[in-house]
DRENTIKE-826496 format. One record per residue (C-alpha): residue number from 1; residue in three letters; x, y, z. Coordinates in Angstrom, 3 decimals, decimal comma. Layout:
{num->NUM | residu->ALA | px->X | py->Y | pz->Z}
...
This chain:
{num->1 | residu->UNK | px->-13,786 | py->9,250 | pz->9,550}
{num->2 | residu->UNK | px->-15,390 | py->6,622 | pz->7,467}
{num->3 | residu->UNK | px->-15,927 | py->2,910 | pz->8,409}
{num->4 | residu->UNK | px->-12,690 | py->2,208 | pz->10,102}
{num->5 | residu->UNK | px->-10,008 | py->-0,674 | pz->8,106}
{num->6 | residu->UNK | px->-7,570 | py->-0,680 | pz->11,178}
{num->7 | residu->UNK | px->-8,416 | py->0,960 | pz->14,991}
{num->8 | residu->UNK | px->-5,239 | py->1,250 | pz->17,288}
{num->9 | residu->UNK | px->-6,139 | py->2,293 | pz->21,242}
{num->10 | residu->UNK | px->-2,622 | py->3,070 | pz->23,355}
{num->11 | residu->UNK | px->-0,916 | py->0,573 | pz->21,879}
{num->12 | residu->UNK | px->2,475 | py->0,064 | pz->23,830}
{num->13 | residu->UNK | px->5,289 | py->-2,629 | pz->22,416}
{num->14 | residu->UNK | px->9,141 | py->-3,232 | pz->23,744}
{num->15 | residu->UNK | px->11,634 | py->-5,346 | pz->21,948}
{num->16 | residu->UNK | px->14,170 | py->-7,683 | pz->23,111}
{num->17 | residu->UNK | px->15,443 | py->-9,009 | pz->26,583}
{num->18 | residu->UNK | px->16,386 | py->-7,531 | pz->29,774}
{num->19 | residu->UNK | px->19,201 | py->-4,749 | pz->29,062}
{num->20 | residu->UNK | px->18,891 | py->-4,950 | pz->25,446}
{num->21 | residu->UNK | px->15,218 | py->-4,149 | pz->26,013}
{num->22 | residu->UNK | px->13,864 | py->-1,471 | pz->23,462}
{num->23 | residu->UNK | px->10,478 | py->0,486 | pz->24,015}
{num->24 | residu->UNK | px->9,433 | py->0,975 | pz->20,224}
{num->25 | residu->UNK | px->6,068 | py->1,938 | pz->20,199}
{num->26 | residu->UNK | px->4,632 | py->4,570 | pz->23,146}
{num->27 | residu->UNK | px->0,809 | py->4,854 | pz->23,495}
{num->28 | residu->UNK | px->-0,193 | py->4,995 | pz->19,952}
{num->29 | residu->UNK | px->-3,287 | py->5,249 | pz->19,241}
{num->30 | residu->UNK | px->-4,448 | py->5,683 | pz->15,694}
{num->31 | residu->UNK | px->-7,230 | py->4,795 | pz->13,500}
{num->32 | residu->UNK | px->-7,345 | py->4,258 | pz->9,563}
{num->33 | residu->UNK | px->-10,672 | py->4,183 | pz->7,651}
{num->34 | residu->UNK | px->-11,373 | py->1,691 | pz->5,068}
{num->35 | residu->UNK | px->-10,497 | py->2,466 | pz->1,542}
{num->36 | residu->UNK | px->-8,035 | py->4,640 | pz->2,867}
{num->37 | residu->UNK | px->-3,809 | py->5,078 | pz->1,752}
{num->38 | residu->UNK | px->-1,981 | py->5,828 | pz->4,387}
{num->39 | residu->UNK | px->1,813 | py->6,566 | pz->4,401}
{num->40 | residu->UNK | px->3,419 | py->6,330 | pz->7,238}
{num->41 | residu->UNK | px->6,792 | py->8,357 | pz->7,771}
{num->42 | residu->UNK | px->9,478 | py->9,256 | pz->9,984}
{num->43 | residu->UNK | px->13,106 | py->9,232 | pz->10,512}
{num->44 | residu->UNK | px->14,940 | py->5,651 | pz->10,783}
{num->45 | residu->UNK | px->14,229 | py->4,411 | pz->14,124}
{num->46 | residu->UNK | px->11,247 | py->5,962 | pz->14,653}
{num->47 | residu->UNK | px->8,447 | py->2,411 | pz->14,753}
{num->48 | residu->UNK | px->6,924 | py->2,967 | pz->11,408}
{num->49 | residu->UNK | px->7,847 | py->-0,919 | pz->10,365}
{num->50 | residu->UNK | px->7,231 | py->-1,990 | pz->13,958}
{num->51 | residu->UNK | px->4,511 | py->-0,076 | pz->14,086}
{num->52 | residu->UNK | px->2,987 | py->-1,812 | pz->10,421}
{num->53 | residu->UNK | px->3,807 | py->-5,670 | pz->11,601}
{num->54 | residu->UNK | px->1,327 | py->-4,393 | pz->14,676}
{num->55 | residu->UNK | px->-1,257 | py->-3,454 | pz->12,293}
{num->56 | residu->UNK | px->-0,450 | py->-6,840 | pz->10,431}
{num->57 | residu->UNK | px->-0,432 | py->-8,799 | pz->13,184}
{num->58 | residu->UNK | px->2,689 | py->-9,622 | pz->12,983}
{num->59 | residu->UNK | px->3,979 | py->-7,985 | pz->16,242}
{num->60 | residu->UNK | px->2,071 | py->-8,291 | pz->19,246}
{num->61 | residu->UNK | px->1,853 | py->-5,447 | pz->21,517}
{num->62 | residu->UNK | px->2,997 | py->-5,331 | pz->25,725}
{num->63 | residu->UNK | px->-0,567 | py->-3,296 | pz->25,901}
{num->64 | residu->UNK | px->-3,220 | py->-1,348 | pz->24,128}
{num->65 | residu->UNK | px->-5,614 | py->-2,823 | pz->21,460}
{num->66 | residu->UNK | px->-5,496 | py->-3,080 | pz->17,632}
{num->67 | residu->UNK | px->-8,952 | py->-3,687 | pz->15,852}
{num->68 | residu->UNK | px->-8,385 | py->-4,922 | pz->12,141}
{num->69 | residu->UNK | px->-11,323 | py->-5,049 | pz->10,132}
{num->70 | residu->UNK | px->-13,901 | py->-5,186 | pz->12,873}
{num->71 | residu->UNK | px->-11,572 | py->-8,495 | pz->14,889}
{num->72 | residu->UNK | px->-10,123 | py->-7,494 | pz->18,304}
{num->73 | residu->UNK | px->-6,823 | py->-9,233 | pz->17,670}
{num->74 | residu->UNK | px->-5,975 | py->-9,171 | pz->21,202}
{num->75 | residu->UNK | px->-8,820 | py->-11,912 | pz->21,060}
{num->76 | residu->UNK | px->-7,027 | py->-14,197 | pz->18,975}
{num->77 | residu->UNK | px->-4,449 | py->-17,657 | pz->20,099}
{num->78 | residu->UNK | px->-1,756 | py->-17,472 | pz->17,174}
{num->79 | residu->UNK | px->-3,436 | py->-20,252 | pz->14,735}
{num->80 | residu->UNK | px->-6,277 | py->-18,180 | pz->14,615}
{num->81 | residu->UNK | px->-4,437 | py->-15,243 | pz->13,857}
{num->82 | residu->UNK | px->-2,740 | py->-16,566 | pz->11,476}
{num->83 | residu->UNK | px->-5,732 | py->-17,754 | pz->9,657}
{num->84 | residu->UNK | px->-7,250 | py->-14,127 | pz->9,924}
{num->85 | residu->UNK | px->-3,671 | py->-12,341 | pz->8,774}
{num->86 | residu->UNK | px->-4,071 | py->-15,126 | pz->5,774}
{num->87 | residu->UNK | px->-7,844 | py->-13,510 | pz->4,788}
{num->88 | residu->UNK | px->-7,934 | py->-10,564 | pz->5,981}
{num->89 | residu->UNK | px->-4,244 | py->-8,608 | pz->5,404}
{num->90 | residu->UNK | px->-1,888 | py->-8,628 | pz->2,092}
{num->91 | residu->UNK | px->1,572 | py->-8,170 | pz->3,357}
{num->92 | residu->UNK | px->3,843 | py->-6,955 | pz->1,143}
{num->93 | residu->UNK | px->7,728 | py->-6,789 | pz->2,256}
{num->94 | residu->UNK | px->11,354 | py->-4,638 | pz->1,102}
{num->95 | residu->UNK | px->13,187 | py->-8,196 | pz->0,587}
{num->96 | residu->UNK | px->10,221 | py->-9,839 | pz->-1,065}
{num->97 | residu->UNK | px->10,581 | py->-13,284 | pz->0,735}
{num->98 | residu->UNK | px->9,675 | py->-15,241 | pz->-1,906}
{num->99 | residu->UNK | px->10,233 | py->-19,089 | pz->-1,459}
{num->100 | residu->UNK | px->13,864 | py->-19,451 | pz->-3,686}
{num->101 | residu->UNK | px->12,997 | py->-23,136 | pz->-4,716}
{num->102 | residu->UNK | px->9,443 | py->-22,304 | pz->-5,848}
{num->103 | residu->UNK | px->8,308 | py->-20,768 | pz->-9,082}
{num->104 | residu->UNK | px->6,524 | py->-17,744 | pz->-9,375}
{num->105 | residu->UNK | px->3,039 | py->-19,367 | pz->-9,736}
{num->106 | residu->UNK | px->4,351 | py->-21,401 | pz->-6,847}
{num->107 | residu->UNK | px->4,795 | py->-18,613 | pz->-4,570}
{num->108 | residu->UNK | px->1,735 | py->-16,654 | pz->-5,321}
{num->109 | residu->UNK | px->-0,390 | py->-19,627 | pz->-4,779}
{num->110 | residu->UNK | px->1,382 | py->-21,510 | pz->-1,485}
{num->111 | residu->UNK | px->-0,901 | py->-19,162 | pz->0,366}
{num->112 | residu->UNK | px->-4,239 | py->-20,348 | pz->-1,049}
{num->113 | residu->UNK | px->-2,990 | py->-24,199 | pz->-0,578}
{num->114 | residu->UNK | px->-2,476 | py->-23,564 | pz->2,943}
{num->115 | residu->UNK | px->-6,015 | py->-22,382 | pz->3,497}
{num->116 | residu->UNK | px->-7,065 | py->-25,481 | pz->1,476}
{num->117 | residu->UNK | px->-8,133 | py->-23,590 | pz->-1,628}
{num->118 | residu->UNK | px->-8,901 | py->-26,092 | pz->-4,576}
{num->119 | residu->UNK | px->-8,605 | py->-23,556 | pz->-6,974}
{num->120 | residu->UNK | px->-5,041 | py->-22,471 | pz->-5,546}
{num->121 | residu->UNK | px->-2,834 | py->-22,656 | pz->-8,797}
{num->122 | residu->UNK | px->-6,076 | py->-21,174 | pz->-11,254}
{num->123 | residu->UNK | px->-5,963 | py->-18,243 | pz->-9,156}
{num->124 | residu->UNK | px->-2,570 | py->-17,727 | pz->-8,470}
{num->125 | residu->UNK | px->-2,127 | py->-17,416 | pz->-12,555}
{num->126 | residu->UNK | px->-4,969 | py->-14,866 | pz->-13,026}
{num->127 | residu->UNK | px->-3,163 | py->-12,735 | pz->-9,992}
{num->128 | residu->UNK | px->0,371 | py->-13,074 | pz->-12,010}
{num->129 | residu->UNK | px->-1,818 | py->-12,009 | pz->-15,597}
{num->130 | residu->UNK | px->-2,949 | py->-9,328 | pz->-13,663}
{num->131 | residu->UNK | px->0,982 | py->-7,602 | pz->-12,215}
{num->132 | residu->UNK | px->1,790 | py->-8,249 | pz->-15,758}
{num->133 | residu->UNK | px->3,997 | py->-11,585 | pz->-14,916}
{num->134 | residu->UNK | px->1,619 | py->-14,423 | pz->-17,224}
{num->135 | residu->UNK | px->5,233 | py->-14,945 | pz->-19,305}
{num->136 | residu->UNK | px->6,868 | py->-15,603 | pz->-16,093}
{num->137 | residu->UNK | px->4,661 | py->-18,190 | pz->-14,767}
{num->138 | residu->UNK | px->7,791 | py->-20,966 | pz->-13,909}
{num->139 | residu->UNK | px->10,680 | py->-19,012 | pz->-13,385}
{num->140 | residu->UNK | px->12,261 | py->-18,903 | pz->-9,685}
{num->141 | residu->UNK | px->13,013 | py->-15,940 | pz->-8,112}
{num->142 | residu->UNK | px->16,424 | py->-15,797 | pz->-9,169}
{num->143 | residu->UNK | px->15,600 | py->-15,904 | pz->-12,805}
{num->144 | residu->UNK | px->13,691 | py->-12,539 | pz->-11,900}
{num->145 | residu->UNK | px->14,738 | py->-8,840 | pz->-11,418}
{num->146 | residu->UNK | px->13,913 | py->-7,217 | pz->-8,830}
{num->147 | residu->UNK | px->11,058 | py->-5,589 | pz->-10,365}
{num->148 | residu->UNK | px->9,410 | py->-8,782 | pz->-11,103}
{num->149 | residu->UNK | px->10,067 | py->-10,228 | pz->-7,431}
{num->150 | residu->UNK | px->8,168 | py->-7,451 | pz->-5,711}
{num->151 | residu->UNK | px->5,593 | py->-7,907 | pz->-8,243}
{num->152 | residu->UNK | px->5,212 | py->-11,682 | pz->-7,796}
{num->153 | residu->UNK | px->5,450 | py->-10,447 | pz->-3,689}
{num->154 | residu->UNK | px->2,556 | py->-8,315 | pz->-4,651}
{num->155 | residu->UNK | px->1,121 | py->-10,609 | pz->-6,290}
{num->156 | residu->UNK | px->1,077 | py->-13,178 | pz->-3,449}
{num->157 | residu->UNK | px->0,057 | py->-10,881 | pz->-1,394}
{num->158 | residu->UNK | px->-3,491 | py->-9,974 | pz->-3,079}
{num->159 | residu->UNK | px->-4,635 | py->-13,552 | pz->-4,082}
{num->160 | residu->UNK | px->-7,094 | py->-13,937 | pz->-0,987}
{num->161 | residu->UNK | px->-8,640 | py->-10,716 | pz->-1,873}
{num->162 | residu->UNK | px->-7,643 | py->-8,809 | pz->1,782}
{num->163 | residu->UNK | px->-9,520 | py->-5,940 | pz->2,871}
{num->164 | residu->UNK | px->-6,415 | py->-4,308 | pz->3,817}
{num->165 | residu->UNK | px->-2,884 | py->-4,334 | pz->2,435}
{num->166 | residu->UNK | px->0,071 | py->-2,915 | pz->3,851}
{num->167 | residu->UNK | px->3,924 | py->-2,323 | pz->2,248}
{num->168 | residu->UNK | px->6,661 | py->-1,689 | pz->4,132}
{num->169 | residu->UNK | px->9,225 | py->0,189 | pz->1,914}
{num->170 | residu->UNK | px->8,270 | py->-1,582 | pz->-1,431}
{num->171 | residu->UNK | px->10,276 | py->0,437 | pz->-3,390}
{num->172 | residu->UNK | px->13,274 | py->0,281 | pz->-1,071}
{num->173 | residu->UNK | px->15,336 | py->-2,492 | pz->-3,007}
{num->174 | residu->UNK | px->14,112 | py->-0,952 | pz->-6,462}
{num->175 | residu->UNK | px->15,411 | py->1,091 | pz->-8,587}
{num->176 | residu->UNK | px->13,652 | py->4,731 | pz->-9,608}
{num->177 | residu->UNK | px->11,964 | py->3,255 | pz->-12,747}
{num->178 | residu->UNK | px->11,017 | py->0,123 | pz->-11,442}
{num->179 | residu->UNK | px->9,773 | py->1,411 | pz->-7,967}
{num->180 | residu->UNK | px->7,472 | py->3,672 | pz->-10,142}
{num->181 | residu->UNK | px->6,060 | py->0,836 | pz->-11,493}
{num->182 | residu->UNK | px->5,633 | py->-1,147 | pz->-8,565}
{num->183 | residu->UNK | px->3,555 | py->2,087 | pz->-6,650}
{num->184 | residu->UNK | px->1,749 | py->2,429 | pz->-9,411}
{num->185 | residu->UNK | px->0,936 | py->-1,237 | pz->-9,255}
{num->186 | residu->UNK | px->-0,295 | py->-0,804 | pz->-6,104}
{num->187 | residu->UNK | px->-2,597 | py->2,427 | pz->-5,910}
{num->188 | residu->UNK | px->-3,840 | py->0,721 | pz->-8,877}
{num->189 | residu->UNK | px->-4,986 | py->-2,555 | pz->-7,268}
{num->190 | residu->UNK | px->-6,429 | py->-0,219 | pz->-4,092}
{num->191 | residu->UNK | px->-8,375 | py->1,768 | pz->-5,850}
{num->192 | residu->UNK | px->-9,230 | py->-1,227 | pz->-8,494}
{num->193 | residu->UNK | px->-10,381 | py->-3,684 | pz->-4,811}
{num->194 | residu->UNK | px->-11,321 | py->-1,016 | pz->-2,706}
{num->195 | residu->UNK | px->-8,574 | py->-2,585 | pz->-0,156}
{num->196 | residu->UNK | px->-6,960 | py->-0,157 | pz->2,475}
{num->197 | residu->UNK | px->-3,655 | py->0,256 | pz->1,638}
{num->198 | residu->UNK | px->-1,000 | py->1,352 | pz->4,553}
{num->199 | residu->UNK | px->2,694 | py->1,820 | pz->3,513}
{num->200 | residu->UNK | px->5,733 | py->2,772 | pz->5,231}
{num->201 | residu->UNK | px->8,043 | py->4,955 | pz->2,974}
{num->202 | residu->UNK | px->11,119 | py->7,151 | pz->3,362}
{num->203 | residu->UNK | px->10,063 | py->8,501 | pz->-0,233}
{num->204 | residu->UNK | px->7,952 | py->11,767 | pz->0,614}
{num->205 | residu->UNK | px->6,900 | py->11,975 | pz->-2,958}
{num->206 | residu->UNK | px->5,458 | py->8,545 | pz->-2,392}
{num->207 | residu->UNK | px->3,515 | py->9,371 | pz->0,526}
{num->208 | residu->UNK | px->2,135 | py->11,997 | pz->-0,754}
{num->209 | residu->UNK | px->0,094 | py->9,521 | pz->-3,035}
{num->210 | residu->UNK | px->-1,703 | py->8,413 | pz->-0,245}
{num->211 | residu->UNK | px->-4,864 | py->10,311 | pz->1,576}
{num->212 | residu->UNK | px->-2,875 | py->10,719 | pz->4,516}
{num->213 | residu->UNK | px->0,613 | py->11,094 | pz->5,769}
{num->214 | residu->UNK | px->0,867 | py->9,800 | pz->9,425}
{num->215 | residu->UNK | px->4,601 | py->11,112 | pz->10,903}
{num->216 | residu->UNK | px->6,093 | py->9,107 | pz->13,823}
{num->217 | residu->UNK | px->9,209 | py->10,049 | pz->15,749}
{num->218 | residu->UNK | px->10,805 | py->8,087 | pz->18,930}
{num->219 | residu->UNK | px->7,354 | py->5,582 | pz->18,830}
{num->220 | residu->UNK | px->4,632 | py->7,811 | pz->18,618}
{num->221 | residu->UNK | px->3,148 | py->9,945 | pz->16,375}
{num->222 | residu->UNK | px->3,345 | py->13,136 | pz->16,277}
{num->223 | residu->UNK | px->1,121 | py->16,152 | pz->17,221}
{num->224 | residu->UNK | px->-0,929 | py->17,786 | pz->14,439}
{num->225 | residu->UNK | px->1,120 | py->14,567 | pz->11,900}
{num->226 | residu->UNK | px->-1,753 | py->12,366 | pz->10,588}
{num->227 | residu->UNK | px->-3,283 | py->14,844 | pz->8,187}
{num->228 | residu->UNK | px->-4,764 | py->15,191 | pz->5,046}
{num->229 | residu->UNK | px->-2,379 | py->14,900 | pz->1,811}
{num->230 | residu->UNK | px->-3,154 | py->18,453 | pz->0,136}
């Protein structure tokens, strides 16, 4: 495999306390080279968003490593990952998550003004030209569809540049049409960046866009599952 984006070794996680205690992911180990789409799929249940927020950082696992973009995040107190996850990763959600009392320029740029960026709001707009949203610089979410909230969420998403990107279901609250738009949106902007791009889908059609499928049942992946797309 190429240079690798994303390097996963055993990785165990559990969820939740004492009875309600949930072992999600089960000695995955996985690796994902840079440049690459992946699609990750599996039946509900199975640890593919679980198994994303680990790559993200997001989720921490019980054991195991995960390697993103050369940084052992094992390595890393949560301030620093957080600064890392704020370079390094795009993070794209189903429900958006947008900030409902700031405007779209506000949303895509709050990330930049956290990291101190003096050039926050400039880039921001040139992100929101570039998902086709430079009319809808000062609306708020809710004067949105949903279309245009995932692509503001997109939007936010790629302003630091990442290396890698990853969706989890980002058609799921779209409909047909509009979730079109939105993967073509983003297969665009990977191939466009040269970003890794890992998405969880139940949309077979939609993994199939990527280079790889990757097919996880009850927390780990399956044998002979993370091929080649043909």
């Amino acid at each position: 495999m190429q240079d690798k984006a994303i390097a996963l070794h055993d990785v165990d996680l559990s969820l939740g306390r004492g009875a309600a205690r949930v072992h999600i992911l089960k000695g995955i180990s996985l690796d994902v080279g840079r440049g690459e789409a992946v699609g990750l799929v599996g039946p509900s249940g199975s640890g593919k968003s679980t198994l994303l927020m680990t790559m993200a950082g997001l989720e921490r696992p019980d054991s195991g490593r995960v390697i993103v973009d050369g940084t052992d995040l094992s390595g890393l107190d949560e301030d620093a990952l957080a600064r890392f996850r704020g370079r390094r990763i795009g993070i794209v959600f189903q429900s958006f998550h947008l900030v409902p009392t700031m405007t779209a320029l506000e949303n895509v740029a709050l990330p930049l003004e956290l990291a101190g960026d003096g050039e926050a709001f400039e880039r921001a707009e040139a992100e929101l030209q570039a998902v086709g949203l430079g009319h809808r610089l000062h609306h708020y979410p809710a004067q949105l569809s949903g279309g245009e909230q995932q692509r503001v969420a997109i939007a936010r998403a790629i302003v630091p540049n990442p290396a890698i990107l990853v969706a989890d279901e980002p058609t799921g609250n779209l409909d047909e049409t509009t979730g079109q738009s939105i993967v073509d949106l983003l297969f665009a902007l990977k191939r466009d960046r040269g970003a890794t791009l890992v998405l969880v889908t139940h949309d077979l059609n939609l993994a199939r866009l990527c280079d790889r499928m990757v097919r996880l049942r009850s927390g780990q992946v399956e044998a002979g599952a993370a091929s080649a797309v043909a």
